[in-house]
Backbone bond lengths (Angstrom), bond angles and torsions (degrees), N, CA, C in turn:
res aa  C-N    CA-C-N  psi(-1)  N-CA   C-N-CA  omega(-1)  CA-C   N-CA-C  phi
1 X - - - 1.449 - - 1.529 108.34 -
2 X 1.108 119.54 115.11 1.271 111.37 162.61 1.076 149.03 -77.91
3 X 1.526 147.55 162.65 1.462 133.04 -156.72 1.326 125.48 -106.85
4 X 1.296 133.63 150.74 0.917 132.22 174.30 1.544 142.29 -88.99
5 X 1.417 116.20 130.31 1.997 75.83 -154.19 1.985 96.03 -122.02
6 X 1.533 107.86 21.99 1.319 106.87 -154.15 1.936 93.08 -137.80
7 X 1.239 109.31 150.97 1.492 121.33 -164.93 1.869 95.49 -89.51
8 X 1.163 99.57 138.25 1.809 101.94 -178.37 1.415 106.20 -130.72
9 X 1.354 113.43 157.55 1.769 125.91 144.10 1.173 114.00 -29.20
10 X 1.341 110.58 174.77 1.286 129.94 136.58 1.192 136.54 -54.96
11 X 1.465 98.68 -21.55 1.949 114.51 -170.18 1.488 87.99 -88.89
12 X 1.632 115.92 -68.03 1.392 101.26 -176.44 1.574 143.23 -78.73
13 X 1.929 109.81 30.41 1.104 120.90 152.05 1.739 110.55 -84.23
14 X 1.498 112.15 -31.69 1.346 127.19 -163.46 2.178 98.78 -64.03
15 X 1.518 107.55 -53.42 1.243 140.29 150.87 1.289 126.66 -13.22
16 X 1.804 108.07 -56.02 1.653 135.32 -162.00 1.920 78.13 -76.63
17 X 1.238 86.06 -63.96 1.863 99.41 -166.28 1.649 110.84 -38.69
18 X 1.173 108.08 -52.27 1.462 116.44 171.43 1.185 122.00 -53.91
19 X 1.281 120.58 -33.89 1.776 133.26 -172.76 1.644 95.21 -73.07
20 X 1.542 122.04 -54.81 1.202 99.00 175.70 1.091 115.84 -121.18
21 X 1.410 113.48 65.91 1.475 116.89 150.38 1.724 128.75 109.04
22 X 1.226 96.37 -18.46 2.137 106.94 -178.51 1.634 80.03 -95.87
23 X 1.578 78.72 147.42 1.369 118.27 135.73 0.929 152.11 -79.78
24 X 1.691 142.54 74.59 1.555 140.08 -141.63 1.669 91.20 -123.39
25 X 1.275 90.21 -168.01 1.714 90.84 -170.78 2.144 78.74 -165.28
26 X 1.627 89.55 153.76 1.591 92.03 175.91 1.243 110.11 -66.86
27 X 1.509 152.49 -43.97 1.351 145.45 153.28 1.850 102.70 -4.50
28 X 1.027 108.61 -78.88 1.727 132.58 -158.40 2.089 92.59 -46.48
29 X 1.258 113.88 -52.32 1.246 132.34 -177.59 1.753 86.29 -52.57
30 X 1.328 123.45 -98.22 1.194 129.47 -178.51 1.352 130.36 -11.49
31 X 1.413 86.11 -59.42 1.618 105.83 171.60 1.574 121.09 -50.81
32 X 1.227 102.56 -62.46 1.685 116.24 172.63 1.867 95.32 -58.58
33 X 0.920 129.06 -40.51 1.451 105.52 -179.11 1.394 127.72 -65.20
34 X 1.235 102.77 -37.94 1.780 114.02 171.30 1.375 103.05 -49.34
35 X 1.656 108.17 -63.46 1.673 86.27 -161.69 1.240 111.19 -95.61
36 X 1.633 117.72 46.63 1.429 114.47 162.86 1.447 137.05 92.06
37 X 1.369 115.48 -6.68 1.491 144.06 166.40 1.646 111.74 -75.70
38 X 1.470 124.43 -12.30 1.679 118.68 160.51 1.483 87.49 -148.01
39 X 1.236 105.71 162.21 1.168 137.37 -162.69 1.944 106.90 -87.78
40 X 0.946 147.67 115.45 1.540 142.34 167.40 1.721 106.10 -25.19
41 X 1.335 91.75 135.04 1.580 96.22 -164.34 2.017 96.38 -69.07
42 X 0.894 129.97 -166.95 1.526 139.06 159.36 1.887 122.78 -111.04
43 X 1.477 91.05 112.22 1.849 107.82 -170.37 1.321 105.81 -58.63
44 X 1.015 119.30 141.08 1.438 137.83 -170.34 1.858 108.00 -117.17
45 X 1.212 114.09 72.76 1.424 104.84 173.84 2.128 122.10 -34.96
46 X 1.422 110.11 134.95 1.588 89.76 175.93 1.705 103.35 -104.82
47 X 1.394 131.69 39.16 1.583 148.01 -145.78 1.397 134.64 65.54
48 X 1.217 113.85 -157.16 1.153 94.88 -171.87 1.597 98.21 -119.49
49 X 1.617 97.04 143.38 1.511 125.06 -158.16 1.360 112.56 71.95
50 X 1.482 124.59 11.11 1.537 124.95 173.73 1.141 121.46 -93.78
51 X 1.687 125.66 -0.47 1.408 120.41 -164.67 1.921 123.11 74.60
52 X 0.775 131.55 -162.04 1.336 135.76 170.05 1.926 124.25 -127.33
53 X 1.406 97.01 137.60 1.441 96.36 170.22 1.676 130.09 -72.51
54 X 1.093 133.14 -177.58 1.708 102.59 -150.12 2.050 84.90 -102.72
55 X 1.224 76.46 137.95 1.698 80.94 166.53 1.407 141.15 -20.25
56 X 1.437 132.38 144.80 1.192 135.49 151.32 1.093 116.69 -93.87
57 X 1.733 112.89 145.79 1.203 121.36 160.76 1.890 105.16 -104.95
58 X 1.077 110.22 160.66 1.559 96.94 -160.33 1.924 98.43 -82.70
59 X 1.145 110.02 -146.41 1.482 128.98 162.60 0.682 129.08 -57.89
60 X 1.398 131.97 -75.76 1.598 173.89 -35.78 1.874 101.36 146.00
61 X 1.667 111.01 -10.84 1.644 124.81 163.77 1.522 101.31 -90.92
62 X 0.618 83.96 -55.04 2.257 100.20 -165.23 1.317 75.84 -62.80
63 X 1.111 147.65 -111.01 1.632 141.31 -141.47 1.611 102.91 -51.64
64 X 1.374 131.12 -46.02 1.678 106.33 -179.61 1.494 98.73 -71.51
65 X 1.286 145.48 -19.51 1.271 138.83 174.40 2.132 104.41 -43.36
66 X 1.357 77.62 -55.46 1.589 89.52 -175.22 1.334 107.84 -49.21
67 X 1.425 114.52 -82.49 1.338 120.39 166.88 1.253 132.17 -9.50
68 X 1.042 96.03 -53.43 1.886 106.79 171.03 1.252 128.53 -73.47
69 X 1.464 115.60 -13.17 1.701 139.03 -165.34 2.082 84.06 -92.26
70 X 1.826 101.78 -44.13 1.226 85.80 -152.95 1.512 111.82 -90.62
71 X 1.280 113.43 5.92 1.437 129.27 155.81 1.216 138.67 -101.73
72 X 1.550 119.08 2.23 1.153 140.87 143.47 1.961 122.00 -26.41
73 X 1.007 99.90 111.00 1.406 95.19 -179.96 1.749 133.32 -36.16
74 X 1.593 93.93 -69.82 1.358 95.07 145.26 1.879 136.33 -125.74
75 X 1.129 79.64 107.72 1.736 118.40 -154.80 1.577 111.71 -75.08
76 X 1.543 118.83 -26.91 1.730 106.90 172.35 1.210 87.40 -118.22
């Protein structure tokens, strides 16, 4: 498995998963965050009165994301 060394979306955890092989969906991401299995991504203000840019999940998210996909019971 290879590593990750760069902070992503939501899309490109959804992405990571695809590259090797699961099937996730952004729900599944979400989901696992609520009850505590990834960490809340980090808000990205886009200024002020601009709204925000879409979240990060850090490094060290995207690879236990993996991890967890690849110990997942049923995993493909």
């Amino acid at each position: 498995m290879s590593t990750i060394s760069r902070p992503g979306t939501i899309h490109d955890l959804v992405a990571d998963a695809t590259d090797h092989g699961y099937r996730v969906t952004v729900r599944l991401i979400r989901d696992w965050t609520e009850r505590g299995l990834l960490d809340y991504p980090r808000r990205r203000p886009a200024g002020k009165g601009h709204g925000s840019r879409p979240a990060l999940y850090s490094a060290n998210q995207r690879n236990l994301f993996l991890t967890l996909l690849h110990h997942r019971p049923h995993n493909k």
